[in-house]
N, C-alpha and C positions, 0 to 999 in steps of 0.2 A: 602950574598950568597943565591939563590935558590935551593930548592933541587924540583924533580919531583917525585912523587908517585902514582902508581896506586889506586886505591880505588874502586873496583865494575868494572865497565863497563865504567866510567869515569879515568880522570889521573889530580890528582892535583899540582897546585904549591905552596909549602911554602915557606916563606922567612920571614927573620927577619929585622924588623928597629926600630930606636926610636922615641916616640911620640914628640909631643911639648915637654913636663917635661922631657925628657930623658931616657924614664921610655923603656924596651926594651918589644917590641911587636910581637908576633908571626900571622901570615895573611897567610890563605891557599884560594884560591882562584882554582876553576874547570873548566873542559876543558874535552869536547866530544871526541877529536883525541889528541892523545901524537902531532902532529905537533903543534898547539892552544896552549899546555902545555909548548913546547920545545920555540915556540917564545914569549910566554911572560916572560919564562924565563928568555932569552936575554932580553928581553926589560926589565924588574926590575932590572938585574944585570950588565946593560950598566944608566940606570938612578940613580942605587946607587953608581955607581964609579964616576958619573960625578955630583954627587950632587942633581943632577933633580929630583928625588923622590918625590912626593904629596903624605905626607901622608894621611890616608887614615880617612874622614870626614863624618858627616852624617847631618853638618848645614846646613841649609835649605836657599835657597835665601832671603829669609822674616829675618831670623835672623839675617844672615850677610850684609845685608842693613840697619837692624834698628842698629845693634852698629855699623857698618862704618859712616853713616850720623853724627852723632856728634863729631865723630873723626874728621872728614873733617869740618865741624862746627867751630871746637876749633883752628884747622891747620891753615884755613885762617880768619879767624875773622870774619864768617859771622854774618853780621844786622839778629835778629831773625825776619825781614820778608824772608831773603832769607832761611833760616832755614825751617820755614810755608810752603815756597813756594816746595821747593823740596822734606820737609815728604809727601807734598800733590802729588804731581808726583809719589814719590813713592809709598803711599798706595794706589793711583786709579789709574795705567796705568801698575806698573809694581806686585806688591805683586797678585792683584787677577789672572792673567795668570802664572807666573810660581814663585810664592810665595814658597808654598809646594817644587820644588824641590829643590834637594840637588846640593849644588855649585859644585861638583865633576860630575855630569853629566849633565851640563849645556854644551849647542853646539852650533854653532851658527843658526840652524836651528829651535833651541827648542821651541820658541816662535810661532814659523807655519804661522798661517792666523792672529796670533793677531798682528803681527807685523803692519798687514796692517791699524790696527785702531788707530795706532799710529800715522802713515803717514799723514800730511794734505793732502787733495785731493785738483786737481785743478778746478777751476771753472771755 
């Protein structure tokens, strides 16, 4: 459940969920106009009936690509050249453009003009 509260000249939403561990979390999060307030409302309290809920993270692209690649390593059985091969994609094409941020506001825009240096060009 959300609740809406005023605060100042602002209007906030709290709502409660539980973390990974089950451990139970309180997240208030602010909104300039009660409408901003009133619709994320609904939208936190239609994605916790239907399970949709992300909770709420601060790992960084860079982190959860360096413990995913081993996992996926282990999954299919890669040869550690193909291992080599993809840490190396990862540490120079994708960590130094959006390394730093956080997987929870990753879009698919976020990457901008660096996408395009990823692109081969045609000759």
């Amino acid at each position: 459940m959300a609740y809406i509260t005023k605060r100042g000249s602002s209007y906030s939403v709290r709502y409660t969920y539980e973390d990974e561990h089950g451990k139970s979390c309180d997240k208030w999060e602010s909104f300039p106009t009660k409408e901003e307030a009133v619709k994320r409302q609904k939208q936190i309290e239609h994605e916790l009936a239907t399970g949709n809920f992300l909770i709420p993270s601060t790992v960084t692209v860079a982190e959860f690509l360096m413990d995913w690649l081993p996992k996926q390593c282990n999954k299919h059985k890669w040869a550690p050249k193909t291992y080599q091969s993809n840490l190396a994609l990862i540490q120079n094409l994708i960590i130094p453009y959006i390394g730093e941020m956080q997987m929870q506001k990753l879009r698919p825009g976020s990457m901008g003009s660096g996408a395009s240096l990823l692109i081969p060009k045609k000759l």
